[in-house]
C-alpha positions in Angstrom: 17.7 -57.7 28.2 19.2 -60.0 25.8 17.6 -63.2 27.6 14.0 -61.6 27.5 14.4 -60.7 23.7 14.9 -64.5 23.2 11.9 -65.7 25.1 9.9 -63.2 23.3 10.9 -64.5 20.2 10.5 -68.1 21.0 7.0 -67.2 22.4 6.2 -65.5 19.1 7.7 -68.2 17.5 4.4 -70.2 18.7 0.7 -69.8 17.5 -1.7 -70.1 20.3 0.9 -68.1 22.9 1.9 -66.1 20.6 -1.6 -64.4 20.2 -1.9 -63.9 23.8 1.8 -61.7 23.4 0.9 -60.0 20.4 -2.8 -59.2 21.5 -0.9 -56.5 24.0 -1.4 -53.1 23.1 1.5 -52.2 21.4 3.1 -49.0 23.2 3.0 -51.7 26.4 5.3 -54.0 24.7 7.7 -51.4 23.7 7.4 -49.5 27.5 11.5 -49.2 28.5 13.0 -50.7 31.3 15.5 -50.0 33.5 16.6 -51.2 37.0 15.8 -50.0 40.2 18.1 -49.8 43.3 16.4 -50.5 46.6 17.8 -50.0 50.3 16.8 -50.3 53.9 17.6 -47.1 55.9 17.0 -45.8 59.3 18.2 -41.8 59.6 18.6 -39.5 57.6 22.7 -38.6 58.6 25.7 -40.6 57.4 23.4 -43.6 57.1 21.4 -42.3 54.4 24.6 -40.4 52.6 26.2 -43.9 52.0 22.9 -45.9 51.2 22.1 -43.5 48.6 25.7 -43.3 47.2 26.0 -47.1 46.9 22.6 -47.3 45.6 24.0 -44.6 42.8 27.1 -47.1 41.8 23.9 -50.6 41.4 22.6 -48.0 38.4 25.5 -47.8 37.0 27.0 -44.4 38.6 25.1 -40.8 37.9 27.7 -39.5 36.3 27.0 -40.3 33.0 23.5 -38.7 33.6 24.8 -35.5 35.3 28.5 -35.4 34.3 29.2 -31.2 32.9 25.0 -31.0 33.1 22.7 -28.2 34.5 20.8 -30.7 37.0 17.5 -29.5 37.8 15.9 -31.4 41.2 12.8 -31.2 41.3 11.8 -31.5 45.7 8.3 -31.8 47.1 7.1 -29.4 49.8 3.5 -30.2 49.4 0.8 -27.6 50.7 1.4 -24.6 53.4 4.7 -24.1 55.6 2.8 -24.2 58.5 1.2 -28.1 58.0 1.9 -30.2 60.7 1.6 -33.9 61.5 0.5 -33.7 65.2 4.7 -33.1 66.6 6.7 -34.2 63.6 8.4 -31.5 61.3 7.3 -31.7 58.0 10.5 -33.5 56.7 10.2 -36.1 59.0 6.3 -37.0 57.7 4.9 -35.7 54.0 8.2 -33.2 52.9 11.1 -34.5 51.4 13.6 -33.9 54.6 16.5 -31.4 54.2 19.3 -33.8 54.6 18.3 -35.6 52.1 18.4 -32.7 49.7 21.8 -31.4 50.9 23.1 -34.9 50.8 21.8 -35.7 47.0 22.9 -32.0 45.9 26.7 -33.0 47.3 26.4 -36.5 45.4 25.0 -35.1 42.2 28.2 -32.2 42.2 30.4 -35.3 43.1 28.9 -37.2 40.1 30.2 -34.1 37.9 26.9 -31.8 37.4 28.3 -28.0 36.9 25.3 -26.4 38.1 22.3 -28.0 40.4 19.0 -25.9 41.3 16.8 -27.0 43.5 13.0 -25.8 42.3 9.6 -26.5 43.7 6.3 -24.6 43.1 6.2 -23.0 46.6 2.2 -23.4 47.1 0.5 -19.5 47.0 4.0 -18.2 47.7 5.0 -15.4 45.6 8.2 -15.0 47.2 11.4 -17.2 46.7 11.8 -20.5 47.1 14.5 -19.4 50.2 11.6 -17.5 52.3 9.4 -20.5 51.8 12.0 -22.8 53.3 12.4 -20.0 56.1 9.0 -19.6 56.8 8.9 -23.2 57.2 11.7 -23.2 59.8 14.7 -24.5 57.4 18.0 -22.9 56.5 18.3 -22.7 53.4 22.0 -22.7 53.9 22.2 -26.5 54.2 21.0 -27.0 50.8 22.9 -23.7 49.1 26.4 -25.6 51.1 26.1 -28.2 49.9 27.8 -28.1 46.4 29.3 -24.5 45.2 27.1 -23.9 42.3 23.2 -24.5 44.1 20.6 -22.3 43.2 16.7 -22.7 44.7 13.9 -21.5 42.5 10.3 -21.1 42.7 8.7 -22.0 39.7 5.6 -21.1 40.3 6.4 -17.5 39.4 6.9 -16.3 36.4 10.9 -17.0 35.1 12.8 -13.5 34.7 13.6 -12.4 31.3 11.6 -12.3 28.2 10.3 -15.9 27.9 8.9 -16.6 31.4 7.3 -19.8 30.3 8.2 -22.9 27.3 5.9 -24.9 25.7 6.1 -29.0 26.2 4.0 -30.9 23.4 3.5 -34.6 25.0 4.3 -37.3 22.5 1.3 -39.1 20.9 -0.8 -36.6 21.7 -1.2 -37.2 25.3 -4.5 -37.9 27.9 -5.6 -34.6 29.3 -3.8 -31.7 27.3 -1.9 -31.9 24.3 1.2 -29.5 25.6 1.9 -27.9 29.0 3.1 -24.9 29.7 6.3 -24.6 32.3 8.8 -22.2 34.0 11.4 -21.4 31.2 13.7 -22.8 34.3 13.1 -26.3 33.1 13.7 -25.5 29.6 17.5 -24.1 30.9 18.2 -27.7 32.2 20.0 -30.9 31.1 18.6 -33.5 33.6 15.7 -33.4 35.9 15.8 -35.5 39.4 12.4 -35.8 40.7 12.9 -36.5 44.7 9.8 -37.4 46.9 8.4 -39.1 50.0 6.6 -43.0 49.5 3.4 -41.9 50.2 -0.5 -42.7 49.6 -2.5 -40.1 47.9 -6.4 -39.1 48.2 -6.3 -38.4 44.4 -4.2 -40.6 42.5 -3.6 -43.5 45.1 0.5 -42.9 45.3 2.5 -40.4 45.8 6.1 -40.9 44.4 8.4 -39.5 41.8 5.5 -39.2 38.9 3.1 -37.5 41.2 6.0 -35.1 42.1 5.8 -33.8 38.8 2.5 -32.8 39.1 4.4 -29.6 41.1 6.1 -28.3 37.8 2.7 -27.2 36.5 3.1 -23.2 37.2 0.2 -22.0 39.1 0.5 -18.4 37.5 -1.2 -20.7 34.3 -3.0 -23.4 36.2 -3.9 -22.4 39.6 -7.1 -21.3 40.7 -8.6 -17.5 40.7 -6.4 -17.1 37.7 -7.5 -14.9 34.8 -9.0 -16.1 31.8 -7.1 -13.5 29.0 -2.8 -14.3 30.4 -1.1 -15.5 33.4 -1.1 -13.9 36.9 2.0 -12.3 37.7 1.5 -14.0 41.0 0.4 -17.3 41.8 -2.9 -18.0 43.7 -3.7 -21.3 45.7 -3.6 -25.0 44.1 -4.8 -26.1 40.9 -7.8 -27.6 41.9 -10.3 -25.4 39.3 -8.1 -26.6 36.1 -7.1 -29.7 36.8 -8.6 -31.3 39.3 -12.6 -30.6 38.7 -11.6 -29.1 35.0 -14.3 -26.4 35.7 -12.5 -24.2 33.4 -9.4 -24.2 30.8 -6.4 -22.7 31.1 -5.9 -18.7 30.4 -5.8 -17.7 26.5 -2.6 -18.7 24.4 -1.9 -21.6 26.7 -3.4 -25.1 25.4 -6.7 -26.4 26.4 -7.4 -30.1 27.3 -8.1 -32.5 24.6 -11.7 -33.7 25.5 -14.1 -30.9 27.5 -16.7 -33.7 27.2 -14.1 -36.2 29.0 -15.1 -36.9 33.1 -14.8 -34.0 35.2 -13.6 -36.8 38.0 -10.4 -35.9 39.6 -9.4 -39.9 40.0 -10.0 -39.6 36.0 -7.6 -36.3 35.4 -4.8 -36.1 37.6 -3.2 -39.5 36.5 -3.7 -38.5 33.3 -2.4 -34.8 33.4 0.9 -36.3 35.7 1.6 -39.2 33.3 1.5 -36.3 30.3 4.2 -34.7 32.3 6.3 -37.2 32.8 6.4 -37.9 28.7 6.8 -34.3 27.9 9.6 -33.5 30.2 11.0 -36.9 31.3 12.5 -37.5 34.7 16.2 -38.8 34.4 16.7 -39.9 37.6 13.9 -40.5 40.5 15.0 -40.7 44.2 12.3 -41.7 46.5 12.7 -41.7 50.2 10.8 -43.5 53.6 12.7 -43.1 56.1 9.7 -41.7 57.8 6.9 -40.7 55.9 3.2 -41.0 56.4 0.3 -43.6 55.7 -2.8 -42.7 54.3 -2.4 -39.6 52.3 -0.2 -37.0 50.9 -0.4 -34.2 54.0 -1.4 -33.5 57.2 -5.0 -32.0 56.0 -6.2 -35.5 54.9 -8.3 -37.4 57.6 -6.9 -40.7 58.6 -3.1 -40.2 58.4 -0.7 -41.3 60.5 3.3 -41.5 60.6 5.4 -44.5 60.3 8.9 -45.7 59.5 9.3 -47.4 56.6 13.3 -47.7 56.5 13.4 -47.8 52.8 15.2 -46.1 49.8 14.0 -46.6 46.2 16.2 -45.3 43.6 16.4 -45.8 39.4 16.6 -43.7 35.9 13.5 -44.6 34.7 10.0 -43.1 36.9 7.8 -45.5 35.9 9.8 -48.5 36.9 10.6 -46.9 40.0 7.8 -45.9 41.1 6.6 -49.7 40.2 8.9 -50.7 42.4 7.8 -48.5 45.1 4.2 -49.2 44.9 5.2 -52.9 45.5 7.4 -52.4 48.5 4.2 -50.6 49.6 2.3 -53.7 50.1 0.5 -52.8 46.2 0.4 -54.1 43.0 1.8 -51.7 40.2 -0.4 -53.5 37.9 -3.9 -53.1 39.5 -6.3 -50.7 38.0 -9.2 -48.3 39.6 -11.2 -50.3 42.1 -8.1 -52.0 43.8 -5.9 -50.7 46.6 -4.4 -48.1 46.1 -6.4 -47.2 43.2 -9.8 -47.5 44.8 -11.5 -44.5 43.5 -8.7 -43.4 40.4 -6.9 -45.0 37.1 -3.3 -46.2 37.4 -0.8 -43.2 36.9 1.8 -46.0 36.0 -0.5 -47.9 33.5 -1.4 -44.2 31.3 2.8 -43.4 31.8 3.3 -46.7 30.1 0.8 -46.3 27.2 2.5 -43.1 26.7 6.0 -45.0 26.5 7.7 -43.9 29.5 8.5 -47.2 31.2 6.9 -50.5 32.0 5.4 -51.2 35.2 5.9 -54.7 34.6 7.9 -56.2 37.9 9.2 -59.3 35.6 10.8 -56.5 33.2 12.5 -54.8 36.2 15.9 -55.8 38.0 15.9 -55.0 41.2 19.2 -54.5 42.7 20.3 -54.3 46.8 17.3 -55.0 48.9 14.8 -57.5 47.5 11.6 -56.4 47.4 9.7 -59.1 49.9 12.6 -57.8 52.1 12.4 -53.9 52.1 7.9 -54.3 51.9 6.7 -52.1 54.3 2.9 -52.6 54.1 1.1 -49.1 54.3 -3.0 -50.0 54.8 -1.3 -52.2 57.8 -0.3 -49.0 59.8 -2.5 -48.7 63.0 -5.1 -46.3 62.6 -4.4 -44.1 66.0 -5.7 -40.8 67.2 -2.7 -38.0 65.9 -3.5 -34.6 67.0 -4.0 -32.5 64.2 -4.3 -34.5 61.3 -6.9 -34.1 58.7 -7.1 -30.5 59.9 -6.0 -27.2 57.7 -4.5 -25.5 60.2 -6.4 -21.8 60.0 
């Protein structure tokens, strides 16, 4: 960035310009960059093995991320086993699909990692992560054979051993709560790989690798019909009393959110609480994926979404400058705020993650490399708005 560094300081060098620069918040002119690989792709076989391995060597090769690490990669399997989009499996529509797990777990042990476990908060599952995926109509065995030291965890219940949870202050204090509490699985890993579906969201507008993180908030702490005093030793539902609505705090010895008096709006809380995340226990290396995925929405239960086929892989080390990246081949701006598309009715996740100093959302500070952006857009609001049986249903 030795070029940008210049014109900064030849636009500082100059008084009227240089008060519109230095009239930036500060934290936004210091937000890190990094670049962002980008790659058209139609299945998810060979095709995607090789798209994602080149897109690997444009960053610069994973190895010296995962080289000798514990890799943890973090998957989304949003909502119940059972959701359907009218025909498709969920892979195919608003769950990451299973190749594409196998086939990152087989690159990340190539890349060097010693040990890799796949985790997820299985939602109201107090089983293992491996039932989940059974119940769900998966093998498991694709994912475990895929590298010889894969592990799956659930981590919404409570880690084994003496210290089932560890403590994550968020730098500068953070927007919603000052320090989240996490599976004490996290805490045993070196790198964490959040992997997700391009997708809109009811709540926070997108869906990508920040949104993921929202999953690695144990709901044994902060799901709902949870006890006030500790944690349940199972977990119950979503998180929709605590974080969503913020109708009540947290159990005792965990920390409460900053402001009680702040807005009770969940547009106003869950980019906040999901760009806290992402500063406390940074993603290292965010994979986002849409071959097929879905428009308008996260799941199945949402009213108006249908599928589509994107083609398009979205790859880089830093979240916020991949997910920027992302929201633009969507057909968005990454630098709108509430009251635009997508972020008609919530703040920007990617502007709070860059006041927190995670990234910059800024597409002139990003190189992208492969697939230019205007070539790999893949407009999401333009997606027909059919009939598709089942969808904004929860099944019963």
């Amino acid at each position: 960035m030795n070029s940008e560094m210049n014109r900064r300081q030849f636009v500082a060098g100059m008084g009227a310009a240089a008060a519109l620069t230095l009239a930036r918040p500060a934290q936004l002119r210091a937000a890190p960059t990094a670049p962002v690989a980008v790659a058209r792709c139609k299945d998810y076989g060979p095709g995607y093995l090789a798209a994602m391995e080149k897109m690997f060597d444009q960053l610069g090769g994973i190895g010296r991320i995962v080289k000798g690490k514990t890799v943890t990669v973090k998957i989304n399997l949003t909502g119940q086993a059972y959701y359907r989009l009218g025909f498709l499996s969920a892979g195919r529509a608003h769950w990451n699909h299973p190749q594409t797990i196998a086939a990152t777990v087989h690159l990340l042990e190539k890349a060097g990692a010693k040990r890799i476990r796949v985790v997820e908060g299985a939602f109201a599952w107090p089983d293992s992560l491996e039932e989940f995926m059974y119940t769900a109509g998966w093998d498991p065995k694709l994912i475990l054979g895929a590298a010889r030291n894969v592990e799956l965890i659930n981590t919404n219940l409570p880690y084994p051993g003496k210290k089932p949870y560890t403590r994550y202050p968020v730098p500068n204090g953070g927007h919603l709560f000052p320090a989240y509490d996490l599976s004490t699985a996290y805490d045993e890993s070196d790198v964490l790989v959040s992997m997700n579906k391009i997708k809109e969201h009811a709540t926070a507008g997108i869906t990508l690798s920040i949104k993921n993180c929202f999953g690695i908030t144990p709901t044994t702490i902060y799901g709902d019909r949870i006890g006030t005093e500790e944690p349940s030793p199972v977990p119950y539902g979503g998180r929709g009393t605590i974080m969503h609505s913020g109708a009540r705090q947290p159990p005792k010895g965990t920390p409460s959110e900053k402001d009680p008096k702040s807005p009770r709006d969940a547009g106003y809380r869950i980019p906040r609480c999901i760009a806290d995340l992402v500063a406390a226990y940074p993603v290292h290396l965010a994979i986002l994926e849409a071959v097929e995925t879905m428009a308008g929405g996260e799941g199945p239960w949402i009213r108006g979404v249908r599928p589509c086929s994107p083609g398009v892989l979205v790859a880089g080390t830093n979240c916020v400058t991949t997910d920027a990246v992302a929201t633009a081949v969507m057909g968005f701006d990454p630098m709108a705020d509430r009251g635009k598309a997508p972020f008609e009715t919530c703040d920007n996740t990617l502007r709070l993650a860059e006041e927190l100093g995670v990234g910059t959302r800024d597409l002139k500070q990003i190189e992208v490399i492969g697939t230019p952006i205007q070539e790999a857009m893949f407009k999401f609001r333009d997606v027909p708005r059919l009939p598709v049986p089942g969808a904004g249903r929860r099944p019963s």
